[in-house]
C-alpha positions, 0 to 999 in steps of 0.5 A: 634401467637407462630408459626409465633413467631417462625418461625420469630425468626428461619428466624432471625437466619438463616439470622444472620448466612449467613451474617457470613458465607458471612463474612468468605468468603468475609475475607478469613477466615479459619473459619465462626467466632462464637465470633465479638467483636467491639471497637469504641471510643467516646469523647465530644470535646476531653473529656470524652473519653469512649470505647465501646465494643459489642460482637455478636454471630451467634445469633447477639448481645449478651448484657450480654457480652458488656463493656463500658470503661471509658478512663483517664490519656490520651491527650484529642483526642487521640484515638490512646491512648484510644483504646489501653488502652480500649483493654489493659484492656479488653484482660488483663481481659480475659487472666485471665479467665473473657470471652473468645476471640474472633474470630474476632476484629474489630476496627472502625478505620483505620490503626492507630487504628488498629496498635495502636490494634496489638500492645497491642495484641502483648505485651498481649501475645494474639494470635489467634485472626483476626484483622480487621480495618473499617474506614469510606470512603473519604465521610462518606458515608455509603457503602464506608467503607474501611476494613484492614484486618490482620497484613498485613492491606491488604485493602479491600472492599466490595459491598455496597449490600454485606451481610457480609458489613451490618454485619460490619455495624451493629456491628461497628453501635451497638458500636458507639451507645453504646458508646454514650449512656455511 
């Protein structure tokens, strides 16, 4: 019926909004983040290398905002290189009035990815942005995953039941697929 359509769709919300605000807690923020973008990078053997770009919302993911990026003139494998320019073309494109910032970037990928991240910010001139690195545990293994946080990489990690990790999950999860699907 329309009424439990309803009231689905308010639990929904209501759910998507305490895993920010368990986020903001579990991060330190100064504030719950309204705006997620994810990046994550993906290539066939080092070839057709391809960015992807998701953003959510406290609503959850908001399709209308996701870009994919199609990497060239880079060495194959260089992912370094690809997130750099895959973030070099986004934010040049929301200095100019397309969009707007988010609150939060999150980078699937470690330390190199996430300084190879600060540094475009840097030369963008992009501030007010928070930075935060997801890279997968020594097994892969879902619920391990490391998280740098900052300019500072301060590494962090959360309970493998925490909301604000299924939160991560899902958007760098949602990044990947849409990558691969380009």
């Amino acid at each position: 019926t329309a009424q439990q359509n309803c009231l689905a769709l308010l639990a929904n919300r209501q759910h998507a909004r305490s895993r920010l605000d368990s986020l903001a807690e579990q991060l330190a923020l100064d504030a719950v983040p309204e705006r997620l973008e994810c990046f994550d990078i993906s290539h066939s053997g080092g070839d057709q290398t391809v960015a992807s770009c998701v953003v959510f919302g406290p609503d959850g993911p908001i399709k209308a905002d996701y870009r994919r990026f199609n990497i060239d003139g880079i060495t194959p494998g260089d992912d370094y290189a690809a997130m750099a320019q895959a973030l070099e073309r986004r934010y040049r494109r929301l200095q100019q009035g397309e969009g707007k910032l988010p609150d939060l970037l999150i980078i699937d990928g470690g330390k190199g990815q996430l300084s190879a991240a600060e540094a475009i910010l840097a030369e963008l001139g992009v501030t007010g942005v928070t930075l935060l690195g997801i890279a997968k545990g020594p097994t892969r293994k879902a619920g391990l995953e490391r998280l740098f946080l900052g300019a500072g990489h301060r590494e962090l990690r959360l309970a493998p039941q925490a909301p604000a990790l299924h939160l991560l999950q899902q958007i760098r999860d949602e990044a990947h697929r849409f990558a691969i699907t380009g």
